[in-house]
N, C-alpha and C positions, 0 to 999 in steps of 0.2 A: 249944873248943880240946881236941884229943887229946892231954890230959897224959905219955901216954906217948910222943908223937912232937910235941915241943914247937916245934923250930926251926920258923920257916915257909918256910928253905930247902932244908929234908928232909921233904916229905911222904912219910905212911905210906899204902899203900893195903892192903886185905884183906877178909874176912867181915866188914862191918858197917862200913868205915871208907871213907869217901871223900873226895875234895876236887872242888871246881870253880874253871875260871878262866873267867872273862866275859873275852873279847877282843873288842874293836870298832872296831881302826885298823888296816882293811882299806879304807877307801872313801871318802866324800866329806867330812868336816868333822874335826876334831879337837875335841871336846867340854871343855870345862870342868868343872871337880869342882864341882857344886854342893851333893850331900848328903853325907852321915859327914864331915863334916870333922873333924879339920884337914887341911891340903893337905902336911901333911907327917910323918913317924913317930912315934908309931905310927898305922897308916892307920885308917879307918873308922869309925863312931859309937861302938862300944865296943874298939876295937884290934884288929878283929876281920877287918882286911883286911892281907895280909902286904904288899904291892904295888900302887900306883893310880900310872896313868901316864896323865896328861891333861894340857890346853893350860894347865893350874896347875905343870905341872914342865916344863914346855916337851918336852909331846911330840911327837912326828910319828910318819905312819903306818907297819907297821911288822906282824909275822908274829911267830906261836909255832912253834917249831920244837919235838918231839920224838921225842928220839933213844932206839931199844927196845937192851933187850940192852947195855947200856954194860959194855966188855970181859968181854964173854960171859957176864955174868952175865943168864939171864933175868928176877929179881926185879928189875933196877933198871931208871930210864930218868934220860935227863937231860934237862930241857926250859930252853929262852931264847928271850926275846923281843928280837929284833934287828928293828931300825928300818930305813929306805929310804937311810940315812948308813949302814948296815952298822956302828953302833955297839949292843951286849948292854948293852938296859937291865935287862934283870930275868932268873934264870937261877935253873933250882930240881933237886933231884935228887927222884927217886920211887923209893918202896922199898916193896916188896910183901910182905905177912909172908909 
């Protein structure tokens, strides 16, 4: 975890700093959490997942949207992950030193 950019719904991006998101309910099954558990917060074997959205939260399929230049700022963006019910499961901002 980048202590200096703690929240997990403020990722920091710049020289040396990145993040990734694994998205995979674009297509044919909706998968079950079977590893890092628990199925519920904090996510991932060591808390180390901000977000897991599987058929253990009742998800369905469903797209990452991200949006560049959030009010004209070019450092920022904002990204959500809205589902095929057009409900925002998950929504994050991105800041670029």
């Amino acid at each position: 975890m980048d202590e200096s950019c703690p929240d997990p719904n403020a990722v920091c991006v710049g020289p040396g700093r990145t993040f990734s998101v694994v998205q995979g309910l674009g297509g044919v099954e909706v998968r079950n959490q079977d590893r890092c558990l628990p199925t519920t917060p904090p996510y991932g074997c060591n808390g180390e997942w901000a977000f897991i959205y599987t058929s253990d939260q009742d998800a369905t399929f469903g797209t990452l949207f991200v949006v560049l230049n959030v009010g004209g700022d070019p450092h920022l963006a904002h990204a959500y992950f809205m589902n095929v019910d057009g409900v925002t499961v998950d929504e994050f901002d991105i800041t670029r030193d």
